[in-house]
C-alpha positions in Angstrom: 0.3 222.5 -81.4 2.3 224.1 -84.6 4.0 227.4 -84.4 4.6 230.0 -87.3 6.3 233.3 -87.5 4.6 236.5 -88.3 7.1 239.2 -89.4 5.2 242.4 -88.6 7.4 245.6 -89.0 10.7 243.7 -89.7 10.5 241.6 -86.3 9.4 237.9 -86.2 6.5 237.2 -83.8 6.1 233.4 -82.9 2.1 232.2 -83.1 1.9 229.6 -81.1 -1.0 227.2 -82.4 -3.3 225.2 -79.6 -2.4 221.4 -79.7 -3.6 219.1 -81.5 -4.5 216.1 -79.3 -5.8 213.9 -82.0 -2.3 214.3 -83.8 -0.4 214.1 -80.2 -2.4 210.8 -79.6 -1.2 209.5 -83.1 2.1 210.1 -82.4 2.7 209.3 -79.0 0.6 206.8 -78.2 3.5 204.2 -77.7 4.2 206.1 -74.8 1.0 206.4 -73.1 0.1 204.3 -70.2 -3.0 203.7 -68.3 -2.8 202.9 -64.4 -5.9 201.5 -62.4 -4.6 203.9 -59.4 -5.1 207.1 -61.3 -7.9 209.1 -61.4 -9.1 208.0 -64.4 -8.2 204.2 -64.9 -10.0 204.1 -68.4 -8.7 206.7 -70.0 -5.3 207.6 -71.4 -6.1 211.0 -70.1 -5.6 210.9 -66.1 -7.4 214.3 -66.5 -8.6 216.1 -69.3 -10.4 219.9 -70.0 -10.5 221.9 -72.6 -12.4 225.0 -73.0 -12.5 228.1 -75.9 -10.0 229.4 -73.6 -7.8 226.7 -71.8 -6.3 223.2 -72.2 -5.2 220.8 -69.5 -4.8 217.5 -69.7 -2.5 214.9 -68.1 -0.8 212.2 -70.1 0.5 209.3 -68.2 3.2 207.7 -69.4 5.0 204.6 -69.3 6.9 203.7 -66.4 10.5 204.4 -66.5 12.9 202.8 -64.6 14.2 205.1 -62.7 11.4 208.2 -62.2 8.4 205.5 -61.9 5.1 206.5 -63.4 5.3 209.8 -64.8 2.7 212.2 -66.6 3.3 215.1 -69.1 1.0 217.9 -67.7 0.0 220.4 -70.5 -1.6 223.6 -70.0 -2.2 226.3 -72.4 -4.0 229.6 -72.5 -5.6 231.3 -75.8 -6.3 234.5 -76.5 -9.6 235.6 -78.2 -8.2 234.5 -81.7 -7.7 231.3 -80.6 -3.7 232.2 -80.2 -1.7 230.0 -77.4 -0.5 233.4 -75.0 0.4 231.0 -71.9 1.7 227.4 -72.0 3.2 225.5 -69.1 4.2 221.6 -69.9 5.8 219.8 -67.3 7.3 216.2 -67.1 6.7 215.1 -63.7 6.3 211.9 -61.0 2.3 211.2 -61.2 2.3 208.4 -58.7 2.7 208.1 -55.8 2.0 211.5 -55.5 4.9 214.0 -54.0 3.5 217.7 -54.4 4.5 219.8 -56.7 8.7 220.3 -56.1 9.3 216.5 -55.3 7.3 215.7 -58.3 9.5 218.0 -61.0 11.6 216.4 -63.4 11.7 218.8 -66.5 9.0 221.4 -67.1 8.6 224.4 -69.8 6.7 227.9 -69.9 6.7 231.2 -71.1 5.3 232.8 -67.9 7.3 236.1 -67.5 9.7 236.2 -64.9 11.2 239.9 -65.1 9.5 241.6 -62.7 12.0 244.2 -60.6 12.5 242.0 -57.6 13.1 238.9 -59.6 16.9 237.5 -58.6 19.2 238.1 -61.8 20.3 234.0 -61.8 16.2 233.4 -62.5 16.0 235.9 -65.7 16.4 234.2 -68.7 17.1 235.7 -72.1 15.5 233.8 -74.7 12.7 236.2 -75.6 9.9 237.1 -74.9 10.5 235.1 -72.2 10.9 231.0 -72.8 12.4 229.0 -70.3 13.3 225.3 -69.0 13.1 224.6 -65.5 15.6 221.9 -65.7 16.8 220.7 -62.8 15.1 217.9 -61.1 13.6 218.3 -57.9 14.3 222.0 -58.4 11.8 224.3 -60.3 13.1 227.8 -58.9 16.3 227.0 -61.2 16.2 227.8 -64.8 17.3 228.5 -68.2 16.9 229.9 -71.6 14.6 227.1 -74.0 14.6 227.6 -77.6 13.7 224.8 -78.8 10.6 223.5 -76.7 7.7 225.6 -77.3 4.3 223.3 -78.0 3.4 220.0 -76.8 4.7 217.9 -79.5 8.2 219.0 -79.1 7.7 218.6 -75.0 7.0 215.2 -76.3 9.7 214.7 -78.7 11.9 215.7 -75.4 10.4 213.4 -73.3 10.4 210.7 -75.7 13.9 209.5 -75.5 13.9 209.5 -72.0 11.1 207.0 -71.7 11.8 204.8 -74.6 15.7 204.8 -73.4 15.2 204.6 -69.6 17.8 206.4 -69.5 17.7 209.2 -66.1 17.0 212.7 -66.4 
């Protein structure tokens, strides 16, 4: 996914671009892994969809040292102009399976979290409303993300992580 700036009456406006996969796979493919105990064993996708209006697809990565087999989960919504207006990509234990908070490492979104009876240490201010869940084990917890906004750059996050074995 590539992103570009409109300026429309003096304010920027990030468009957000649907991911490419065939460039993702390019680029990433060193950190792809397939596992015979996944759904599917053949593919470097564990699970893959993509519609006019919807991506999600599950890339399993290597295994790390510490976190064990791990998958970056991509999802992304479009609007009718083929626009990303939702995208949720989370870095997150694949196997053995753990549910959905014993599974979290690091995840991204821009799902709004501002409605009235939402607790003042979950509000974020990098606008409109990007944020990091970044605390392990923990997805209530998080903070402002400016940087991580498409699936490459999830990748480019998770990269060093994998290749370093280093612990998130």
């Amino acid at each position: 996914m590539k992103k570009r700036k409109l300026v429309a009456n003096n304010i920027d406006t990030e468009i957000l671009l649907p991911a490419d996969i065939h460039e993702i796979l390019n680029k990433y493919h060193h950190l792809l892994q397939n596992y015979t105990n996944l759904r599917e064993p053949n593919s470097i996708f564990t699970t893959f969809k993509r519609t006019s209006n919807k991506l999600s697809v599950l890339f399993p990565l290597k295994e790390h040292p510490i976190h064990g087999i791990t998958g970056l989960h991509a999802t992304e919504k479009y609007d009718e102009s083929g626009h990303v207006i939702e995208y949720h990509y989370s870095w997150e234990i694949i196997s053995p399976k753990q549910g959905v908070i014993y599974s979290h490492i690091s995840a991204w979104e821009n799902e709004p979290h501002a409605e009235p009876d939402t607790l003042e240490k979950f509000i974020v201010h990098s606008e409109p409303h990007h944020h990091h869940h970044h605390v392990p084990g923990d997805r209530r917890q998080r903070k402002e993300n400016f940087d991580v906004h498409t699936l490459d750059a999830a990748f480019a996050f998770v990269e060093k992580y994998i290749e370093s074995g280093d612990e998130y």
